[in-house]
N, C-alpha and C positions, 0 to 999 in steps of 0.2 A: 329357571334360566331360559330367556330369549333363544341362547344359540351361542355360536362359539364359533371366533376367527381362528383359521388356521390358512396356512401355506401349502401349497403341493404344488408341485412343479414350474415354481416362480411365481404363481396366482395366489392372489388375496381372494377366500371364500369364507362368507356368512355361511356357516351350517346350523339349519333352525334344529332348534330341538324338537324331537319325534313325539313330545309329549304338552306339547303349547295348542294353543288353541285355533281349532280349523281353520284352513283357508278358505271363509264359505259367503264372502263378497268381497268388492273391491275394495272395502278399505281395510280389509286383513292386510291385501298385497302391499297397500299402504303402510302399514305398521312395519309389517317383514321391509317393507323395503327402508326405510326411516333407519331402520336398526341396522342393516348394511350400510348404508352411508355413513351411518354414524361411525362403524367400525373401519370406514374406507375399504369394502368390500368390492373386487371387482365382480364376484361372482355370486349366486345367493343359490343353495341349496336346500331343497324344500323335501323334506322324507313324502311318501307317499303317504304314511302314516297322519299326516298334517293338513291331506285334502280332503274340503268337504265331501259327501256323497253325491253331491251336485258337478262337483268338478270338473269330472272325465266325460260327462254327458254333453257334450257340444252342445246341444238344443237351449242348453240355459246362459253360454256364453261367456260365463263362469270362467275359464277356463285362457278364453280369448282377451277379454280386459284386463284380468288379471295380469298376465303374461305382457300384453303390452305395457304396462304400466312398466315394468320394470326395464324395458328394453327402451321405453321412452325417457328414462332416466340412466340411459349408459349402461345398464347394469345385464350383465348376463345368467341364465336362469337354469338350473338341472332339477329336474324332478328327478327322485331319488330312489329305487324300488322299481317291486314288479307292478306292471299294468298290464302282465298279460291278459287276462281275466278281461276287463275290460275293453282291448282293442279289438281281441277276439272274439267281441261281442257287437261291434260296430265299424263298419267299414268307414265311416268318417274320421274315426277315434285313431281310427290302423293310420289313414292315408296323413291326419296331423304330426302325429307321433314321427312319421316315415320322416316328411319332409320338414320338421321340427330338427329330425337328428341328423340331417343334412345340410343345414346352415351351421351358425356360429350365437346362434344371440338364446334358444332353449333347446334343450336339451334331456331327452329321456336317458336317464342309464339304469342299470339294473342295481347295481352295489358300489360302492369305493373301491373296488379294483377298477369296474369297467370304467371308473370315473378319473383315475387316477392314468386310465391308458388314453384316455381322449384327450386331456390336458397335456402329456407328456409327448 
């Protein structure tokens, strides 16, 4: 299974399955994104489980094309899970994440509670 529509507090979200295949270049975002539209998804939720190891590495960009693509297509974006480990490892990773979870269009959360409190 690609993923699975669901509702939460008025939102249509694409939630990819945690066990499909990496996000590990642009035309994964392309496939994930193809499959939200198709389900008329305004939102696409991606498990952290589902990024490549390249991902969070800003240096490979990975990360930044990807995420555009979907915002260039209307669509808004949560990465799903923890990325402590990671940002705690990179001050660029810390400072994306920050000002990522201070707009509207990607979004970091930890779980479907914290995700369930920022749509609602």
């Amino acid at each position: 299974m690609a993923g699975q529509l669901v509702e939460l507090s008025g939102q249509r979200l694409w939630i990819c399955a945690e066990d499909g295949a990496p996000l590990a270049a642009e035309r994964d975002a392309v496939e994930i994104l193809g499959d939200a539209l198709g389900a008329g998804a305004e939102w696409v939720v991606i498990p952290v489980a589902r990024l490549s190891a390249d991902f969070l590495d800003l240096k490979t960009r990975l990360a930044g094309e990807a995420l555009q693509k979907f915002v260039t297509y209307g669509r808004r974006v949560v990465i799903l899970g923890d990325v402590s480990e990671a940002v705690a490892a990179s001050n660029a990773l810390r400072d994306f994440v920050r000002e990522s979870n201070r707009g509207r269009h990607v979004w970091f959360v930890g779980d479907h509670d914290e995700l369930a409190r920022r749509l609602g």
